[in-house]
C-alpha positions in Angstrom: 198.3 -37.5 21.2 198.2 -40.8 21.8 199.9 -42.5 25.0 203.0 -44.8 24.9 203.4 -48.0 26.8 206.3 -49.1 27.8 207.5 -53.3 27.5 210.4 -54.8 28.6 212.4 -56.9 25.9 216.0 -57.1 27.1 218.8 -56.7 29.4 221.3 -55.2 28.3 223.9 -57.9 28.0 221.2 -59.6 25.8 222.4 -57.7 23.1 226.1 -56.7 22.3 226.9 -54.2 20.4 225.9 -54.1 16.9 223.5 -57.1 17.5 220.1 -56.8 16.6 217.2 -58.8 18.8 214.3 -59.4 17.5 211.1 -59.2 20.2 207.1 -59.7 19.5 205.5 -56.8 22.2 201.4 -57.6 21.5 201.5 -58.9 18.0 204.1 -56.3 16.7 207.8 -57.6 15.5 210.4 -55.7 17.0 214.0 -55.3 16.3 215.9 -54.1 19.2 219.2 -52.6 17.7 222.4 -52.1 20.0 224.4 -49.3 18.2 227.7 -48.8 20.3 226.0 -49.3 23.6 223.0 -46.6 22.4 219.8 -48.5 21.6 217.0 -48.2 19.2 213.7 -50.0 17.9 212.4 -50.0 14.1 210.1 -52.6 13.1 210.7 -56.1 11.9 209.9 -56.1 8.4 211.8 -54.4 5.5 209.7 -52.2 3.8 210.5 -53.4 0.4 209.6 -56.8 0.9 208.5 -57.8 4.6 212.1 -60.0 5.2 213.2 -59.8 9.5 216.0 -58.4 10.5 216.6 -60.6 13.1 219.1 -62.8 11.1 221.7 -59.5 9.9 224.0 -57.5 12.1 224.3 -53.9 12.1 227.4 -51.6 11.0 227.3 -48.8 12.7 223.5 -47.2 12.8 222.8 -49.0 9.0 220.4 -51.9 8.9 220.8 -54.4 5.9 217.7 -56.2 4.4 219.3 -59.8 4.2 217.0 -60.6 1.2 217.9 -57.9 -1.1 220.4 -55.4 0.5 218.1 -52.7 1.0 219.8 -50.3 3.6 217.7 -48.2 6.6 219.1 -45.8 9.6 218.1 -47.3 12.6 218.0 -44.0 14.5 215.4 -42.3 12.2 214.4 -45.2 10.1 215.2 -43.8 7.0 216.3 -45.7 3.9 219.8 -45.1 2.9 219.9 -47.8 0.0 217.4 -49.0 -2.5 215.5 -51.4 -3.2 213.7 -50.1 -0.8 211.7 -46.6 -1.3 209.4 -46.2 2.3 211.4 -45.8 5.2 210.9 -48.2 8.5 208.7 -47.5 11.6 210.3 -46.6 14.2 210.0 -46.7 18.3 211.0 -45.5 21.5 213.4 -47.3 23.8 213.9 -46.6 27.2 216.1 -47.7 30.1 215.0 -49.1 33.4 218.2 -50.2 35.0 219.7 -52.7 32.9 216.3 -53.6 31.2 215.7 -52.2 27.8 211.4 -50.8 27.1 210.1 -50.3 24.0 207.2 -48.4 23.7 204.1 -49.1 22.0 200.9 -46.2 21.5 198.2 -47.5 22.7 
């Protein structure tokens, strides 16, 4: 098992509630997704077509691909809506105070 590193991204109050921040941790896109104060990571890049997320809002724990609507679970990273067919990676997020890690296997 590989181990996880831990990066910091945000603060908290850098992203409101269903905001999604978008954060580069060693070369990997990340977006950071506030769902109702709980956070979670999945990477930046649909997997039907490779658009960011960093330019849609969330509704509830459901992710829209701004290009073509596709529609993921950020909790789990599972798509919910086609056109997309292969779910999203997804990563952990810890707390450390009011600054929100993701972690990365290294």
């Amino acid at each position: 098992m590989a181990d996880v590193q831990y990066f910091a991204v945000a603060t908290r109050a850098d992203i409101e509630p269903g905001e999604v921040f978008v954060a580069d941790i060693e070369g990997v896109r990340i977006a950071v997704c506030n769902v109702d104060g709980n956070f979670y990571a999945v990477e930046d890049s649909c997997s039907h077509d490779g658009s960011s997320f960093g330019e849609t809002d969330l509704e509830g724990n459901e992710i829209y691909c701004p290009r073509h609507g596709a529609i993921f679970d950020v909790t789990n990273g599972a798509v919910l809506s086609p056109p997309a067919s292969s779910p999203i990676d997804t990563f952990p997020v810890r707390l450390n105070g009011e600054t929100i890690e993701v972690g990365l296997e290294s």
